[in-house]
N, C-alpha and C positions, 0 to 999 in steps of 0.2 A: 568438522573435527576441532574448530577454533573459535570459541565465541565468547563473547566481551562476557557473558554473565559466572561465569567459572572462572575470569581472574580474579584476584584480591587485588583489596584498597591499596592503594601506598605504592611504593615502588620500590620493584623487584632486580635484584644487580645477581647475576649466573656466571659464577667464573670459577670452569673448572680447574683443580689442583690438584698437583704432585703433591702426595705426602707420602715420603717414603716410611716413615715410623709408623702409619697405617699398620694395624693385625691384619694379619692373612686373611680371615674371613672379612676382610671389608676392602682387601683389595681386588682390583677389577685389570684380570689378564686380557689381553688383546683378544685372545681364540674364544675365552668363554666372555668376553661383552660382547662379541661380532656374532658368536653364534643366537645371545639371546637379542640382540638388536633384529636381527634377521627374523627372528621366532614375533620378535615383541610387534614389527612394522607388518607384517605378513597378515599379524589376527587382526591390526589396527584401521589395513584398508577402507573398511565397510564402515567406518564409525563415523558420526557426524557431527563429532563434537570430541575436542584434545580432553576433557575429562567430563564423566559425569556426574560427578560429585560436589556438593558446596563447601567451598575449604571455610573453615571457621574463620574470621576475622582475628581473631586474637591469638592465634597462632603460626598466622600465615607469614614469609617470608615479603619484604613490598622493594626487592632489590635483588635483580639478578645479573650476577656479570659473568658474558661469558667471553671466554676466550679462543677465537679458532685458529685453529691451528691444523700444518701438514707433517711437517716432518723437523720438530722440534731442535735448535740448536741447543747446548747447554744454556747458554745465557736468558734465551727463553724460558728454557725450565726454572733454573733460580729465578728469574722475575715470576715467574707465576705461585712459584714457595710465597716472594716476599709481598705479593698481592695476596694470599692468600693469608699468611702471617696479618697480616696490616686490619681486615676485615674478619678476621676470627671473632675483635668480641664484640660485635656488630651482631646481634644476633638476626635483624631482619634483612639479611644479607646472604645469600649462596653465590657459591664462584664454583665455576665450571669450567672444561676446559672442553671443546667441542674438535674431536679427529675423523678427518676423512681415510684417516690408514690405518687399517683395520693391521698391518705387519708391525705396526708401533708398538711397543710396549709402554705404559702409562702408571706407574704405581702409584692409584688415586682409590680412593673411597669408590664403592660401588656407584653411589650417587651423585660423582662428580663428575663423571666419565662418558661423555658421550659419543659411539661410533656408530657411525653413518657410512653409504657410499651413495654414491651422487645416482648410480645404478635404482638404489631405496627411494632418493629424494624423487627421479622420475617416475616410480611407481604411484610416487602420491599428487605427484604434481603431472600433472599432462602438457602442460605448455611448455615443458621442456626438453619431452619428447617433438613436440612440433617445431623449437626453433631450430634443436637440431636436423629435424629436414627439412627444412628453409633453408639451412644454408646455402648451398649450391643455388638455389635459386636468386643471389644476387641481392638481397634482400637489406645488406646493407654495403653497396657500392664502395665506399671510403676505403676501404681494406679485405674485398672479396678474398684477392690474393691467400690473403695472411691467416687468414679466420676458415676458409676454407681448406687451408692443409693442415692448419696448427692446431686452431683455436675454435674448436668444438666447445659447445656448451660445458661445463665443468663444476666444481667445487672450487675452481680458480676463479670463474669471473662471473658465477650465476647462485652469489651466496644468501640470496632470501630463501629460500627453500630449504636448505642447511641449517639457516637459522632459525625456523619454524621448526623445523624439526627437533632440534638443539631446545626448544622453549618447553615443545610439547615435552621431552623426555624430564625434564624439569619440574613441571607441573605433575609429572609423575611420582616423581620420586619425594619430593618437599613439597609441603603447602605452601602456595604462591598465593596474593593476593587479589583480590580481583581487579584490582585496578593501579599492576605493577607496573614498573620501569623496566627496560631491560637496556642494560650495556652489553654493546657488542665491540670486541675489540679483535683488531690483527696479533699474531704474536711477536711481532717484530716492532711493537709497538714499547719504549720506554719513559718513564716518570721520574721527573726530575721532583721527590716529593713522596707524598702520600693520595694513593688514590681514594679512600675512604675520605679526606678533605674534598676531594674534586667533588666528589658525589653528593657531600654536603652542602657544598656551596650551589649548586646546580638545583638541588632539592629543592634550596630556599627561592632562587631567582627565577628557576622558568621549571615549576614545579606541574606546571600542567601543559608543558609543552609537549607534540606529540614526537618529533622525530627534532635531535638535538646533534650537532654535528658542528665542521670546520666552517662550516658557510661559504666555503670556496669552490665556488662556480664554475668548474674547465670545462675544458671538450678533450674528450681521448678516441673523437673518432670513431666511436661505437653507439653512433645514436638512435641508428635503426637496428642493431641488434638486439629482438626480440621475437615472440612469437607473435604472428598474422593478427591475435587477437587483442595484443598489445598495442602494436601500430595501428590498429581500427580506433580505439578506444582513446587514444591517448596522440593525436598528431604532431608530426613532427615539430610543429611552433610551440608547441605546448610541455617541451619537454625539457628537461634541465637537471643539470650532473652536479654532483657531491663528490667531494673525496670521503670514504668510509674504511679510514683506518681507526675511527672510533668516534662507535654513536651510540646515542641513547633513543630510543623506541617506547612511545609508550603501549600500554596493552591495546586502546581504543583501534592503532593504526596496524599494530599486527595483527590484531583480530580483520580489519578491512581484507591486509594484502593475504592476509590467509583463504579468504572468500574468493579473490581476486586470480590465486595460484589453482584452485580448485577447478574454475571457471576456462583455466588454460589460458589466463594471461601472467606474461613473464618479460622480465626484461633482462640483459646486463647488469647485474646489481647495482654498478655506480650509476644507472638514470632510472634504477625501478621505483625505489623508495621515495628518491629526493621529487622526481617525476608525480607520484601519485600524492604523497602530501601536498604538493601545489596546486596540482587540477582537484581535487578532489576535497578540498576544502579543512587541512587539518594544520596545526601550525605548527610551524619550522623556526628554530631558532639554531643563533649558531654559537659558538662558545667566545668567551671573551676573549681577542688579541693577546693578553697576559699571559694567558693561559698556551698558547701555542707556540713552541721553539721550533727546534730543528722540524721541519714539516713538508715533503716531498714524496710523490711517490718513486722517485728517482733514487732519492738519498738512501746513501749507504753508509753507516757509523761502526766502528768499531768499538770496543770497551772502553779503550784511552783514550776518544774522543767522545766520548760518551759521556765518563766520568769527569773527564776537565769542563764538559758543557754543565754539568750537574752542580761540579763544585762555585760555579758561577753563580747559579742563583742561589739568592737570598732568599730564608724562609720565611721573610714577610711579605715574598711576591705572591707565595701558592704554589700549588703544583703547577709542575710542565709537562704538555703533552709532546712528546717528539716522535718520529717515524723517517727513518728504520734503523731498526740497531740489529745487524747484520750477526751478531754474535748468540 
């Protein structure tokens, strides 16, 4: 369904938007995009390739930012107006906002709007029907307990497959380049700046890196959470976690892990991606120090701490990536 020769050149940033001044005919209701997501993933099963068509070069988009997201607070939604605002006359640029709640309402352009359920994503992914019955079997010790009552496989902690799917719907709708970027970001994620600068500067410096991110290294305990065929492929000393509250992708390495999802290997998303660019030979870079403030997966901000972090920086540092603005 996903192969390197139907992306386009350049790089592609997918980030869906609220627009509410949208005409009627181009917005996209909860009921009627779940029903045609449901119609559209159902035909798409049997296909063996996300398009099959060659998008023209000179029209293609080579930047797609998407944004995922659950259950939107407001302040999320204005930040995704003014990301969407900021990147308007970018033209080789789509923003997308990518939901897994289909009860969400979203008043976005037909083509902005991706709904999914994690239910869809395992229909195309198989390995994420096998981690979830692994579980019980102990499969990753650290947190049996916790993972086994709570924390099933999900759209919370098993977001490459969402994100695939989030591309593929993409590639549907706008011509994408064959040889895009894609930004994947949290929605609780805020910019002290403009992110069409971020994306600029990243173009020029590590313009043919494959997977781009904080570079920060943890453990959260979930290193053997994956499917049988993961932990065959990919062993325990070989493996290594990302923070992924905002990365960039190129097409060469989601074309991989889309071969890889098919195959019924999967992991916990924060040691799939970072995990497989390593072992598998594609290169990882991580954003500049500058560039990262408030940065935790812990951290919780509010507006007025938000804003007074923002009014701090200087516009000749750049943008700031921060995480989480709780608002």
């Amino acid at each position: 369904m996903w192969t390197s020769r139907h992306l386009a050149s350049t790089v592609f940033v997918t980030i869906i938007l609220l627009h509410a001044s949208a005409s009627d005919a181009d917005l996209c209701t909860s009921t009627v995009c779940g029903q045609a997501l449901l119609q559209r993933v159902s035909l798409q099963q049997n296909k063996s390739t996300i398009s099959e068509e060659l998008v023209p070069e000179t029209a293609c988009k080579s930047h797609i930012v998407m944004v995922r997201t659950h259950s939107p607070m407001p302040g999320m939604i204005r930040r995704m107006h003014e990301f969407s605002d900021d990147l308007k006359g970018h033209h080789d640029t789509h923003f997308i906002v990518s939901v897994d709640n289909l009860s969400v309402e979203i008043l976005l352009p037909k083509n902005q709007v991706h709904r999914y359920t994690f239910e869809l994503a395992k229909d195309q992914f198989p390995g994420l029907t096998r981690a979830t019955r692994d579980l019980p079997n102990g499969s990753f010790p650290e947190v049996t307990a916790i993972l086994t009552n709570k924390w099933k496989p999900s759209g919370y902690n098993f977001h490459m497959e969402p994100v695939l799917l989030a591309a593929d719907f993409a590639r549907e709708t706008v011509n994408v380049c064959r040889h895009a970027q894609y930004w994947v970001m949290e929605d609780d994620v805020f910019i002290c700046g403009k992110l069409s600068q971020l994306i600029k500067y990243y173009d020029t410096k590590f313009a043919d890196a494959d997977l781009l991110d904080s570079g920060r290294h943890i453990n959260n305990g979930l290193r053997s959470w994956g499917s049988r065929e993961y932990q065959t492929l990919y062993p325990m000393k070989m493996r290594v976690m990302d923070e992924e509250h905002v990365m960039r992708f190129s097409s060469r390495l989601l074309d991989h892990i889309w071969r890889l999802g098919r195959e019924g290997i999967t992991a916990e998303s924060e040691w799939f991606a970072s995990t497989v660019a390593k072992v598998d030979g594609f290169r990882h870079e991580a954003f500049d120090k500058i560039h990262i403030g408030a940065w935790s997966f812990d951290n919780r901000m509010n507006e007025s701490s938000a804003n007074e972090l923002c009014h701090k920086r200087r516009a000749s540092q750049g943008p700031l990536l921060n995480h989480a603005g709780k608002f």
